[in-house]
C-alpha positions as CSV (number, residue, x, y, z in Angstrom):
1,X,4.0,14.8,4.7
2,X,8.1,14.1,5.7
3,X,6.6,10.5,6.6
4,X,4.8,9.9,3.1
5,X,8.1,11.0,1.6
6,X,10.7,8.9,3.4
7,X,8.1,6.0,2.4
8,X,8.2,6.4,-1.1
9,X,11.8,7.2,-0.8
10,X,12.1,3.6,0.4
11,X,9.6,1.9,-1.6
12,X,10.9,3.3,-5.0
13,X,14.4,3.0,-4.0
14,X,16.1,1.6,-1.2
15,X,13.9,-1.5,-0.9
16,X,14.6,-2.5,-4.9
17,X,17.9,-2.0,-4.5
18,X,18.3,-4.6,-1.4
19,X,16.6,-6.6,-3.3
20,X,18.3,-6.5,-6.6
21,X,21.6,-7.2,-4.1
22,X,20.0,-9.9,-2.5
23,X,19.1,-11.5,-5.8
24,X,23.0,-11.1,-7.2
25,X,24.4,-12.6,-4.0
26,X,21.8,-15.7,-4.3
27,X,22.2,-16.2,-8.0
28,X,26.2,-16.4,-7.3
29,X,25.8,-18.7,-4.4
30,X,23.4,-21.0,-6.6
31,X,26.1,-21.0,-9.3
32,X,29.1,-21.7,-7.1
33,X,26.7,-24.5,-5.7
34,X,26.0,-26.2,-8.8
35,X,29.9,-25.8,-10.2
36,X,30.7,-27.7,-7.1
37,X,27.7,-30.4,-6.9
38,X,26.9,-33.2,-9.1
39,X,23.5,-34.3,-9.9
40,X,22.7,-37.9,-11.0
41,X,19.5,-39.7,-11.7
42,X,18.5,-42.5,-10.3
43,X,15.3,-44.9,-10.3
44,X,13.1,-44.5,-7.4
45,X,13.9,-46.8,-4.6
46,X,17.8,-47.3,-5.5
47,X,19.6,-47.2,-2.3
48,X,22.7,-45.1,-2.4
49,X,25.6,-44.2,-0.3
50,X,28.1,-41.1,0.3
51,X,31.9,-41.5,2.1
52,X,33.4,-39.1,3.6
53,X,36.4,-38.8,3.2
54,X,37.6,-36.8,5.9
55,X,36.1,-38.5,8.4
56,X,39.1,-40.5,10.2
């Protein structure tokens, strides 16, 4: 009985909570991503090119 209720203790709890967290912490990274990155479109086949420019 102790088992069956530490495992609805985690399923009704603690595993929705890591998740809610782990879906705050992706949704921020996915928004600092795209604030920082710039998406262009471009027909298929068009060769293109990135510099670096910290590379000495």
């Amino acid at each position: 009985k102790d088992l069956e209720t530490k495992l609805r203790y985690l399923t009704q709890l603690v595993y929705p909570a890591i998740s809610e967290k782990s879906k705050e912490r992706q949704d921020k990274m996915m928004a600092r991503f795209n604030k920082a990155s710039r998406l262009t479109d471009s027909p298929n086949g068009t060769m293109a090119m990135a510099r670096d420019e910290r590379r000495e």
